[in-house]
C-alpha positions as a Markdown table, in Angstrom:
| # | Residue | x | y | z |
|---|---|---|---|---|
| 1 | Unk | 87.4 | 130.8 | 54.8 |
| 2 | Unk | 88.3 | 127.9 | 57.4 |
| 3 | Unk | 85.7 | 125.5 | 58.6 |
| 4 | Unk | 86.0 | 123.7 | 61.8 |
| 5 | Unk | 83.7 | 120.9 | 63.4 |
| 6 | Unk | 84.1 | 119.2 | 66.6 |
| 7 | Unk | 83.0 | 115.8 | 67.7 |
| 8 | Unk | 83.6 | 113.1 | 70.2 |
| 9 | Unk | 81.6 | 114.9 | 72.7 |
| 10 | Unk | 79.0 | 112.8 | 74.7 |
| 11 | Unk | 78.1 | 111.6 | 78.4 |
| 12 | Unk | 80.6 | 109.3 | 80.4 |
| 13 | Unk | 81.3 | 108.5 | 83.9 |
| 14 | Unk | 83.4 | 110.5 | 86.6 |
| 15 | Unk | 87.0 | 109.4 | 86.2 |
| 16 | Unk | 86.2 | 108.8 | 82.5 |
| 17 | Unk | 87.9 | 109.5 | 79.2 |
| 18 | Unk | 87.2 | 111.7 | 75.8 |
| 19 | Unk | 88.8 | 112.4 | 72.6 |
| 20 | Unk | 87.5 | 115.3 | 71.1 |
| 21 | Unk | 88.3 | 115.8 | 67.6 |
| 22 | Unk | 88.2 | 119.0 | 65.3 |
| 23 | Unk | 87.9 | 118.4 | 61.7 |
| 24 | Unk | 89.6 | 122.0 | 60.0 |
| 25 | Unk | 88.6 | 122.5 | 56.2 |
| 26 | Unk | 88.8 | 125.4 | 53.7 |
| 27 | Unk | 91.8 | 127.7 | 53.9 |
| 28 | Unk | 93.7 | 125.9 | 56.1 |
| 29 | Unk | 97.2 | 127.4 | 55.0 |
| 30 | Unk | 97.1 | 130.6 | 57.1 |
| 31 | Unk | 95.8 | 129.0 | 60.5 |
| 32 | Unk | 98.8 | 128.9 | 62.6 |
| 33 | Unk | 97.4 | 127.7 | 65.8 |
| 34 | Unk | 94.4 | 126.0 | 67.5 |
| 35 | Unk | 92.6 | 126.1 | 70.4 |
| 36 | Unk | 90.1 | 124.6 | 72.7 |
| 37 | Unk | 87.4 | 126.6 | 75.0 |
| 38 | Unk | 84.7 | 125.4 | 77.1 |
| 39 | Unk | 81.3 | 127.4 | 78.1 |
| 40 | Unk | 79.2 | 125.4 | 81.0 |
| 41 | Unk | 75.5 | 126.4 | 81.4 |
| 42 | Unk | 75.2 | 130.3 | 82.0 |
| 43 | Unk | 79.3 | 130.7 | 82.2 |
| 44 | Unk | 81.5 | 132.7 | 80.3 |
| 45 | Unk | 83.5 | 130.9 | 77.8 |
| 46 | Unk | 86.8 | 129.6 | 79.2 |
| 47 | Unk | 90.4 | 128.7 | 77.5 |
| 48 | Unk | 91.2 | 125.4 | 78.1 |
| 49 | Unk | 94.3 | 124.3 | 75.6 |
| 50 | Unk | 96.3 | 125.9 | 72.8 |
| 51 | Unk | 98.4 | 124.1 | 70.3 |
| 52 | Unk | 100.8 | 125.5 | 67.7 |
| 53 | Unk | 100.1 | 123.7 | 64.3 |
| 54 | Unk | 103.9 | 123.8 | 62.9 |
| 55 | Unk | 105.7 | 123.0 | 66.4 |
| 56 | Unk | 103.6 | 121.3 | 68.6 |
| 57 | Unk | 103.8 | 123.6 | 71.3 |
| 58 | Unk | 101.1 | 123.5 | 73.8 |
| 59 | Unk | 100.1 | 125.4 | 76.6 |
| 60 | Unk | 97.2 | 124.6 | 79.0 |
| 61 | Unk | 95.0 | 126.2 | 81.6 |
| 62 | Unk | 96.6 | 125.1 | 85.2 |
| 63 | Unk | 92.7 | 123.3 | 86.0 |
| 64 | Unk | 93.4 | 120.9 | 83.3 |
| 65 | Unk | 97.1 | 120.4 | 83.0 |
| 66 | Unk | 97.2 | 117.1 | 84.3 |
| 67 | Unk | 94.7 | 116.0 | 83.0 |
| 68 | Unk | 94.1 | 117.0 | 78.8 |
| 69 | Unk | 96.2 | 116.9 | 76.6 |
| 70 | Unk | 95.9 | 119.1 | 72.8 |
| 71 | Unk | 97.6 | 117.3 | 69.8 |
| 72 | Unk | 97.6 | 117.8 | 66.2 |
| 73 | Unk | 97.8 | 115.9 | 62.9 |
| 74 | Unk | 98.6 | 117.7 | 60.3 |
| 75 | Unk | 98.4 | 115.4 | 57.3 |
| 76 | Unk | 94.9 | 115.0 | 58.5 |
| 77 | Unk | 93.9 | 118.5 | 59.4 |
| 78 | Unk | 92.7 | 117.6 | 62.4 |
| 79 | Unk | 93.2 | 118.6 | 66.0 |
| 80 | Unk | 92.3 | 116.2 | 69.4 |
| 81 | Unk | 91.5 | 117.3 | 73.1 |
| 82 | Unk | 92.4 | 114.0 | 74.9 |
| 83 | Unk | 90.7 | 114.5 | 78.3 |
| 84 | Unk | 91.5 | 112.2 | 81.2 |
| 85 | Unk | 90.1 | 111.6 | 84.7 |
| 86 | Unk | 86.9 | 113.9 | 83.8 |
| 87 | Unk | 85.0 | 115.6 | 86.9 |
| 88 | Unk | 81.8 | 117.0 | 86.7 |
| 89 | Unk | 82.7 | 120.5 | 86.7 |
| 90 | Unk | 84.6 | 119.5 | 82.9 |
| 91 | Unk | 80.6 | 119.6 | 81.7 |
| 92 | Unk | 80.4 | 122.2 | 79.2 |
| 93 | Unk | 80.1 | 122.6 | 75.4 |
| 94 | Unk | 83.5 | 122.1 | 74.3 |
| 95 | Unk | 84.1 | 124.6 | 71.0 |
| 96 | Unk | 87.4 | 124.5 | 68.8 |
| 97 | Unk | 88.9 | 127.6 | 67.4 |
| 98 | Unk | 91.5 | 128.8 | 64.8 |
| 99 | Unk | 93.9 | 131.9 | 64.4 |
| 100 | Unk | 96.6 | 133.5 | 62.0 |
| 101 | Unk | 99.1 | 133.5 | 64.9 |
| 102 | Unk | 101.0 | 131.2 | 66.9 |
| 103 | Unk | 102.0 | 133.2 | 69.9 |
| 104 | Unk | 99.5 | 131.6 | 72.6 |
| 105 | Unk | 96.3 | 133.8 | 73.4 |
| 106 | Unk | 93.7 | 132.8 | 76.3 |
| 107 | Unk | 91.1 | 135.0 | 74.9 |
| 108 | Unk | 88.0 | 133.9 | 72.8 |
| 109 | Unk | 88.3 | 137.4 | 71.2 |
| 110 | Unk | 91.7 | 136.2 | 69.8 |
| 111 | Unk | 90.6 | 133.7 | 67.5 |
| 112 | Unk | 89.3 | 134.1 | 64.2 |
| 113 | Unk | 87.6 | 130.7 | 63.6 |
| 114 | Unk | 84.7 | 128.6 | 65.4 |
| 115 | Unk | 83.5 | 125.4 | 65.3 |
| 116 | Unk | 79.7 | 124.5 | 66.5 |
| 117 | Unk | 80.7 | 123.1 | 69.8 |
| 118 | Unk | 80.5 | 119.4 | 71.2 |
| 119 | Unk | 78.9 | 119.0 | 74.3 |
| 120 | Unk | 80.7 | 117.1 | 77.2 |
| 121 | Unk | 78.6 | 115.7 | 79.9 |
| 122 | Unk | 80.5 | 114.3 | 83.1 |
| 123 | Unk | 78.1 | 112.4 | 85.8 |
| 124 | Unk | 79.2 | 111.9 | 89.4 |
């Protein structure tokens, strides 16, 4: 149905930057928004940013708002976590993740799609 891969993931320094990318493939017509969890090391996974696909509308967790920013490029089918002044708690496997509707849901239950997951790494 749709098929969605992260990258960009990797190790950088407190204070650091990422782009994380998610490539989305297949049926890609009936995916009306896009989202962005993170699960650290024997956590539950946790909603990070939403992104409408048509509008551009976004709406982050307050932990992150100043901090990440979720954009989208349509033409390219592809969806981007810019993340900014990275602390060591942001160390988790990011995942991206795809759903029918655009009203904003904070719950992974919500979603229809998955990537693999990226895994961020944030020293101190």
């Amino acid at each position: 149905q749709v098929q969605l891969v992260e990258s960009g993931g990797g190790l950088v320094q407190a204070g650091g930057s990422l782009r994380l990318s998610c490539a989305v493939s297949g049926r890609t017509v009936g995916v009306r928004s896009m989202a962005w969890f993170r699960q650290a090391s024997g956590k539950e996974r946790e909603f990070v940013a939403h992104i409408s696909r048509l509008s551009g509308s976004t709406y982050y967790v307050d932990d992150v708002k100043a901090r990440f920013t979720i954009s989208r490029d349509n033409a390219q089918n592809t969806v981007y976590l810019q993340m900014n002044s990275l602390k060591p708690e942001d160390t988790a496997v990011y995942y991206c993740a795809a759903r029918s509707s655009v009203v904003v849901a904070t719950t992974a239950q919500d979603y229809d799609y998955w990537g693999r997951g990226t895994q961020v790494t944030v020293s101190s």
